[in-house]
N, C-alpha and C positions, 0 to 999 in steps of 0.2 A: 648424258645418260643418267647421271645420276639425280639432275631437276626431274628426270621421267620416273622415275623409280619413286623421287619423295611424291609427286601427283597420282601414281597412281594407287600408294598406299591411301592416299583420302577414299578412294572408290571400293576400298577392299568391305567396308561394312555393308553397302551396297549388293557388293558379288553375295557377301554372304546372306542378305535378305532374299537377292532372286534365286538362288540352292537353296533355302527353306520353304519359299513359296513354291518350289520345285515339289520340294519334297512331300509335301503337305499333297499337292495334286497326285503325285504317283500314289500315295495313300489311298485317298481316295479315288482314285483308279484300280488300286487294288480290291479296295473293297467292292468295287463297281462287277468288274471283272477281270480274274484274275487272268486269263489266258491272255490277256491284250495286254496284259500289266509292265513286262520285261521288251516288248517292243516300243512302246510307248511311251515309257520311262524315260531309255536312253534317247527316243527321240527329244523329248518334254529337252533332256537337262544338256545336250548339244545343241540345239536352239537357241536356248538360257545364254550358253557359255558363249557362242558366237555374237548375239545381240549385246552382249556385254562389250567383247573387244572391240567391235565397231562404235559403240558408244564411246567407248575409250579412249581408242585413236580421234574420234572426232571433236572430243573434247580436251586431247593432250594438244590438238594444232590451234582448236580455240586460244586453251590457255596460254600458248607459244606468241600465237600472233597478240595476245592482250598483253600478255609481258612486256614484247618486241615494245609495242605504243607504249607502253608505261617508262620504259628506258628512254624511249625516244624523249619523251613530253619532259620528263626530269634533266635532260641535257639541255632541251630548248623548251621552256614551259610557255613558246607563243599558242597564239589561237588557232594557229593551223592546227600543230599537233596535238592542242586539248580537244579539237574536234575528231582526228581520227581515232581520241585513245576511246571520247564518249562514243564512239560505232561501237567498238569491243565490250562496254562491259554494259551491269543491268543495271535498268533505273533508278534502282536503289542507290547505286553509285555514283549516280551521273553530278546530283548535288554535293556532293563530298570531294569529287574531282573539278568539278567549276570555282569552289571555294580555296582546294590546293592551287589548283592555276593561278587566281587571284593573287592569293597569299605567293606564292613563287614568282611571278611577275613583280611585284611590289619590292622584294627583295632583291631580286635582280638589278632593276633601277638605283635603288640605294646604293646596291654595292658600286657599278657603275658610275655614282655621282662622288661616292667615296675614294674610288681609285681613281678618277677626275683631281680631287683636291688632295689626293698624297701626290699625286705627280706635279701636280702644281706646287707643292710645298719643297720636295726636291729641290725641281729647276731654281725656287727661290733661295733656300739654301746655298745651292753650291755657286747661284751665280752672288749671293753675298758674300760668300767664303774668297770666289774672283774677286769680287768689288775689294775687299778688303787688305788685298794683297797687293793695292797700289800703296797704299800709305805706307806699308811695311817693305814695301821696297824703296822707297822714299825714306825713312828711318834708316835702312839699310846703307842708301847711299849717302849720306851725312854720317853714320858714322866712318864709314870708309875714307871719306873725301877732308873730314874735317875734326877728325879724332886727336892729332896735337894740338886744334886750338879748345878744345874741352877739358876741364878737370879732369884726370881721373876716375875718380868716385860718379862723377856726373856719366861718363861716357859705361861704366859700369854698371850702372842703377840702367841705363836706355837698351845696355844691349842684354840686360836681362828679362826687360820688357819686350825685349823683341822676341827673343824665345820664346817666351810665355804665349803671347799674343799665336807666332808661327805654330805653336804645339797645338795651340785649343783651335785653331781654324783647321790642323790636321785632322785631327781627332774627329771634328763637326763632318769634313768631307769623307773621311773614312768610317765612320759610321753613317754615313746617306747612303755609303758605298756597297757596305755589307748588305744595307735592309733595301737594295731597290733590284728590284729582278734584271738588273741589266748588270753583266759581270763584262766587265772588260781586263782583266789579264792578262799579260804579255809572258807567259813564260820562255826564256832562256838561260842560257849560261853565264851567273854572276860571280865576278870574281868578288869571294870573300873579303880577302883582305883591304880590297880596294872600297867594297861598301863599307867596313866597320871603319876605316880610314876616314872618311866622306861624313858619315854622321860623327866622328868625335871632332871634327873639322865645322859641322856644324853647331855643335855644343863646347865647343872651345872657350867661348864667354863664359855660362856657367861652370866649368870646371876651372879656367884661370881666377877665377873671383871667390873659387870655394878652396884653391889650391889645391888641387886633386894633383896627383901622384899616378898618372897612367902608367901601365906596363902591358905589353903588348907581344905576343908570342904565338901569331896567325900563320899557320901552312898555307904555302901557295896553292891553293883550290879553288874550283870552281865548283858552284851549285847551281841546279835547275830551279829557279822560281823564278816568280816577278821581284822585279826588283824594288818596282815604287813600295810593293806591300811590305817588302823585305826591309827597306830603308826605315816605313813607320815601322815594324817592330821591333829591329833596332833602336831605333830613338825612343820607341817607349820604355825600354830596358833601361838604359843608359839616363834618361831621364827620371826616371825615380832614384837611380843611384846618386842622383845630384840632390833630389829632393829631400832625401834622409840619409845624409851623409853625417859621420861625425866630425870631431875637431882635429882630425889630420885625417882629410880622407884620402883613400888610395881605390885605383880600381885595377882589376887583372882580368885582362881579356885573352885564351887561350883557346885553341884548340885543339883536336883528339881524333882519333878512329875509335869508335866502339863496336862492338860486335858488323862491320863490316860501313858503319853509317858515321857519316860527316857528324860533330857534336862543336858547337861552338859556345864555350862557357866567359860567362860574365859575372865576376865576383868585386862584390865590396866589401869596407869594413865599415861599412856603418848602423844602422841603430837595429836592422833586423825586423823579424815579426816576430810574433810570436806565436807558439807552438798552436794553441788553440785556433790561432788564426789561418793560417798556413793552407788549409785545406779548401778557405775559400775566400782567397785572395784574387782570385779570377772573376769571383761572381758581379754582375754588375753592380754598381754600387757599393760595393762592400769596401770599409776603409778601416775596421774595425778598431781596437783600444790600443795600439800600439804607439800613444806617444800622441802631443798634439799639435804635432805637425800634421796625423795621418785622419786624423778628426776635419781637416781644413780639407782633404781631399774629396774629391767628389767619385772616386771608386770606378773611373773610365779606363784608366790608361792599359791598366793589364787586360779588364777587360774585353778591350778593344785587339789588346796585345791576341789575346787567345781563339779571339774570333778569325782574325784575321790570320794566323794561325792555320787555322781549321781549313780555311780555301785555298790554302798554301801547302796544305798535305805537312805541317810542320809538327812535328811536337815540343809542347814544352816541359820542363822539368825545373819544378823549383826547392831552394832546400835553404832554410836560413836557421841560424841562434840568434835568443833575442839575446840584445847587445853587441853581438861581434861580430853582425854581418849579415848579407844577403846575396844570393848566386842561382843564377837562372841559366839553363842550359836550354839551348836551341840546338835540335834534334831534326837533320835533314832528313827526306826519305834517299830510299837508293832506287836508282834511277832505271829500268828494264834491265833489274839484278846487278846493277852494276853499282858500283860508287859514285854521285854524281860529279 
């Protein structure tokens, strides 16, 4: 109703020329003769008005069905449908509309040949990210199988290359993960304390070789997510606490009820942000002056951390002083009003 209303204000200068040329004629009919003038008149200007709404009607279903072709041809800009849109309009048009066709086709294609080679980049991706997860499990089992006949230091330097190595191939598949229109998710009921267990299980290396001081004080709970997503945000947590640890580092992982919501907090004491920085410690990229450890960063992990995050219905909460620490709270939602 209201696309009828804006068409048929276009017609209203119109109405108003054919009630002037009305009027003009009763005029002179008046001046002609007057006794025929008041019969005449009202015939003249109810002819007027009816010829009008007919023209009106018959150009609001023109313009309806032109529209209709114009929607269509923009959702599918083939030749069928830039033929039927060129039926509906004037020839003045019809060159301006063969030229959009073109122009719309052409881009089509491209994007077509563009969404062609991201899915081929993908598949390549993650099946390198596979590939590369043979050798590291090969690293894996040498050190398992043959760690008393190695040095020390040596077996320490390999399994912190493992991590590293394990991190940045997560990182690569969880970011192919986020930007590919195919979500696969498994949400259920993860027992908390059993994942944050699992990944300090699997950063055990880095935090035995930095001497970290865990302490650990998890409610028996259960939360609704996935759990693979839930695992990399834990390890990326936990993983920058390793990265910018000080010289007796300690970590405190706890949790809480807050206003009715699961809250699992993870604090250090080591070198912190800084205040300035804080606000956009999420953004991609961003590694800001805090020390040049965080100059050598490439600015993924939270990143990643908050994105991922995001599909997870998670929030995060972060809060550090520089020099004496850093503490990120992971913030569940509640589950059909319940606690999950």
């Amino acid at each position: 109703m209201t696309q009828q209303i804006k068409l048929l204000r276009q017609y209203v200068p119109w109405l108003l020329l054919l009630l002037g040329i009305d009027a003009f004629a009763a005029l002179l009919l008046w001046l002609l003769d007057t006794r025929a003038f008041f019969s005449l008149a009202v015939v003249i200007t109810l002819s007027s008005l009816l010829f009008f709404i007919v023209l009106c009607c018959f150009l609001l279903r023109l313009s309806h069905k032109k529209e209709q072709a114009f929607l269509t041809f923009l959702e599918n800009p083939d030749e069928y449908n830039e033929a039927l849109l060129l039926k509906s309009v004037s020839p003045a048009e019809k060159d301006a509309i063969c030229s959009l066709g073109m122009f719309l086709r052409d881009m089509q294609n491209s994007l077509t040949v563009l969404k062609e080679q991201i899915n081929d980049y993908e598949e390549y991706v993650e099946s390198w990210a596979h590939e590369i997860k043979t050798p590291l499990s090969l690293l894996t089992l040498l050190l398992d199988n043959r760690r008393e006949e190695l040095p020390p230091p040596v077996t320490g330097r390999l399994d912190h290359v493992r991590n590293r190595m394990q991190e940045s191939v997560d990182q690569m598949l969880f970011y192919a993960r986020l930007k590919s229109a195919r979500k696969d998710y498994l949400f259920e009921s993860v027992p908390i304390r059993t994942c944050v267990e699992e990944r300090l299980e699997d950063y055990s290396p880095l935090l035995d070789e930095k001497h970290f001081i865990v302490q650990c004080c998890i409610q028996d709970e259960s939360v609704y997510s996935d759990q693979r997503g839930l695992h990399f945000l834990l390890g990326q947590i936990i993983s920058n606490a390793v990265k910018y640890c000080s010289a007796e580092p300690k970590l405190y992982i706890q949790s809480f009820q807050e206003n009715g919501r699961f809250v699992l907090s993870i604090q250090d004491n080591g070198i912190g942000v800084k205040g300035c920085d804080l606000p956009y410690i999420f953004e991609k990229g961003f590694t800001g002056d805090s020390g040049e450890d965080r100059k050598k960063a490439t600015g993924m992990g939270l990143y990643l951390a908050k994105e991922i995050a995001k599909e997870l219905n998670i929030s995060l909460r972060a809060a550090s002083k520089w020099g004496k620490g850093f503490e990120m709270q992971v913030i569940f939602p509640v589950v059909d009003g319940e606690r999950p």
